[in-house]
N, C-alpha and C positions, 0 to 999 in steps of 0.2 A: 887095726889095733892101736896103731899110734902116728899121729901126724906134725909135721913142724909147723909153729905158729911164727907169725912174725917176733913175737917175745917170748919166747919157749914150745913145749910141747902140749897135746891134744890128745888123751891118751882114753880106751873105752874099758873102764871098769864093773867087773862084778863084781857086789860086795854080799858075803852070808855074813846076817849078822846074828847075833849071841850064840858065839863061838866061843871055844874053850878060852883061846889067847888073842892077840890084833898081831894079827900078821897078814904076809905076801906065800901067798899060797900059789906061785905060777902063772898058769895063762890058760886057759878057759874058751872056747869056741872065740876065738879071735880076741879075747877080752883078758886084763889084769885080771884075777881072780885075789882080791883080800877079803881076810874073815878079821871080823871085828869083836867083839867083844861086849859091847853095850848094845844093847834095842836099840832098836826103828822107834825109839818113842820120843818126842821134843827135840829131833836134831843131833841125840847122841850119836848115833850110829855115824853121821856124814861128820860131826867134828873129829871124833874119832881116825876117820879116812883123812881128812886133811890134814890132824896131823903124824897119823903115820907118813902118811907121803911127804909133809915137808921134810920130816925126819930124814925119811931114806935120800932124797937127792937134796938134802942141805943147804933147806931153804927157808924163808921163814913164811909162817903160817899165810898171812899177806897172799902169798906167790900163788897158794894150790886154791882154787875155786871149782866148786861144782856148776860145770854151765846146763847142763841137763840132766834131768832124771836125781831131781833132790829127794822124790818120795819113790823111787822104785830103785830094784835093786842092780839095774843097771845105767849107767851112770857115764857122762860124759866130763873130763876131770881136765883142767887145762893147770898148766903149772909155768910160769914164768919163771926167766931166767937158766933154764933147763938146756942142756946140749942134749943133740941125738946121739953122741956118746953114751952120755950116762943112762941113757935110756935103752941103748942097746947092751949094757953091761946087765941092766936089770931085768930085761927079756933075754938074756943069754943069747943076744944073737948079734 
C-alpha cells in the first residue's frame, strides 16, 4: 500500500475518475482509493491527484509525482518530503 523512500513515501493509488467531488475515499484491495472529479482526458484527472494529494500532506505540487500508471487507473504516486506519520494518520493506521 505504502513504502518509505529515501525522500518521502511511495504510496499505490486507485483513482475513479468523473466523480461527483475529488476526494480520499479510503483504501481499496491494498491501494489509496480517490475519486476525482475531471476525466481521463489531457492529464486532468492525474493533475487533479497531485493536487489533491499535495493538499492533503502539505506539500507543494513539486513534491507529489506519478511514477507509474499515468494512463491507467491504478497508479504508483511518490510524494516527497512525507513522514510515515502522516501517512499512517491517512491510512487510519
Amino acid at each position: 500500500m505504502w513504502r518509505r523512500t529515501p525522500t518521502g513515501v511511495e504510496l499505490d493509488v486507485r483513482v475513479i475518475p468523473r466523480s461527483r467531488k475529488t476526494e480520499i475515499d479510503g483504501v481499496r484491495q491494498d491501494a489509496l482509493l480517490v475519486r476525482v472529479a475531471a476525466a481521463p482526458v489531457g492529464g486532468a484527472a492525474n493533475d487533479e491527484l497531485i493536487e489533491l494529494l499535495a493538499k492533503q500532506f502539505a506539500v507543494p505540487r513539486r513534491a507529489v509525482r506519478i511514477v507509474a500508471g499515468d494512463r491507467t487507473r491504478q497508479k504508483r504516486v511518490v510524494v516527497d518530503g512525507v513522514s510515515k506519520e502522516a501517512v499512517r494518520t491517512l491510512f487510519g493506521s
